[in-house]
N, C-alpha and C positions, 0 to 999 in steps of 0.2 A: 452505498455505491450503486446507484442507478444510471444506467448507461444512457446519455442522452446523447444531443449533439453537441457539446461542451467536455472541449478538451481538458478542465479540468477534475469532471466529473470520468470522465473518460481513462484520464492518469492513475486516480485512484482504483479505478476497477482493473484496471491492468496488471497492477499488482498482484489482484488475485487472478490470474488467467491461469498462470501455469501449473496455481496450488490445485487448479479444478481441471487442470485434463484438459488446456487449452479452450477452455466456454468460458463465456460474458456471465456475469452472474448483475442478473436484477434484482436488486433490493435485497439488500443488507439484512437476517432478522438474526436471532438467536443460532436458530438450527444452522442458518449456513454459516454463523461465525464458530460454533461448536465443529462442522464438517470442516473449515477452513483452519481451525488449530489441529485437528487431529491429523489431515494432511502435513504440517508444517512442520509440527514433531519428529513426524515419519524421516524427516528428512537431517537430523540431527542426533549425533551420537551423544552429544551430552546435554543439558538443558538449556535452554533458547529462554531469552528475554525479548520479549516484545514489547516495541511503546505505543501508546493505541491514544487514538484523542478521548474524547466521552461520549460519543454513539453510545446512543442505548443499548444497541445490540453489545457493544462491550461489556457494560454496566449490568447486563441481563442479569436475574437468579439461572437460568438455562446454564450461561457461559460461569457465573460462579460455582456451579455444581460441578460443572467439565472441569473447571480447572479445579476445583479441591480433589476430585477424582486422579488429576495428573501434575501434582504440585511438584513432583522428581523432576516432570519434562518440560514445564513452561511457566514462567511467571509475568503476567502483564502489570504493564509501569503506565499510570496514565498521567500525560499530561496537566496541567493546571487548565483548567474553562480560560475559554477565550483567548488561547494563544498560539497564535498559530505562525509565528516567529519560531518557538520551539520546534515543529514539526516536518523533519525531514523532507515528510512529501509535499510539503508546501512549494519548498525549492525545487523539485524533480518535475512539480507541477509547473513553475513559472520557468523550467527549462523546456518542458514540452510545449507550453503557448508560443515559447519564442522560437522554439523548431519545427512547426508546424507550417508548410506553405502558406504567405499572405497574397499571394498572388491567386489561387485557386484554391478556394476552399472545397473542404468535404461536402457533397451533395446529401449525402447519406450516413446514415451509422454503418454500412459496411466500408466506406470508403476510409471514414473516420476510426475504425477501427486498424486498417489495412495502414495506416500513417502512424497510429500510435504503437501498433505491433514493429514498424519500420524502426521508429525509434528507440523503443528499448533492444532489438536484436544490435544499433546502432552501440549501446551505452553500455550493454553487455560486452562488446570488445573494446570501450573506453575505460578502464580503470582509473585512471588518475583524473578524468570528470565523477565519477561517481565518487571516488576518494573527497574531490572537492566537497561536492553535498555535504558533506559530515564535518568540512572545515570553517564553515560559516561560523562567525563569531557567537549565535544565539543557538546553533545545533551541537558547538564542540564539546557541551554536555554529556555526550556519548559516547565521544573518546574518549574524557577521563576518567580516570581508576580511582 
């Protein structure tokens, strides 16, 4: 999750904004996915399942000791390689390139940032677009029991 000028790469990192206390977080490694579960947990009373693609930083021994450490509070589900049909944020991704002004693009990564913060405070009072996300025929894996 390196923050470039790429609104895709851009979506993903936004995700983790809020777990960090509102900071951009450059490059993905162990320690900041081990800091960014133990944020996550904090936030849940009972145990979180997370789906993670296969970044290394996922796949770490770092993040496999975290989590044997915290097997009550968090279990990650990965993905199959190479699919990125499965992957929620793939579509929240291809919802932010197509929300993003075509007429005036970001000059900058603060500008680009200031659009994609736009959008999610946007999608946070949309529930039934985010609901959608999870109704796609290759993500409704998620829904089911």
């Amino acid at each position: 999750m390196v923050v470039r000028l790429n609104p895709v790469v851009v979506a993903a990192a936004a995700t983790s904004v809020d777990a960090f206390g509102g900071r951009w977080i450059v490059g993905v490694d162990a320690q900041v996915m081990c800091r960014f579960l133990a944020r996550l947990v904090g936030h849940f009373e009972r145990k979180a399942h997370l789906i993670v693609d296969r970044h290394s930083a996922h796949r770490s021994k770092a993040v496999r000791v975290w989590l044997a450490d915290h097997k009550d509070e968090i279990e990650l589900h990965f993905l199959p390689s190479y699919s990125p049909e499965l992957n929620p944020d793939e579509l929240v991704s291809a919802d932010l390139r197509r929300s993003l002004p075509h007429t005036r693009r970001a000059r900058n990564q603060s500008e680009l940032a200031a659009e994609t913060r736009r959008f999610f405070h946007r999608r946070q009072r949309q529930a039934h677009v985010v609901t959608g996300y999870f109704e796609a025929p290759p993500v409704r894996y998620i829904l089911d029991e």
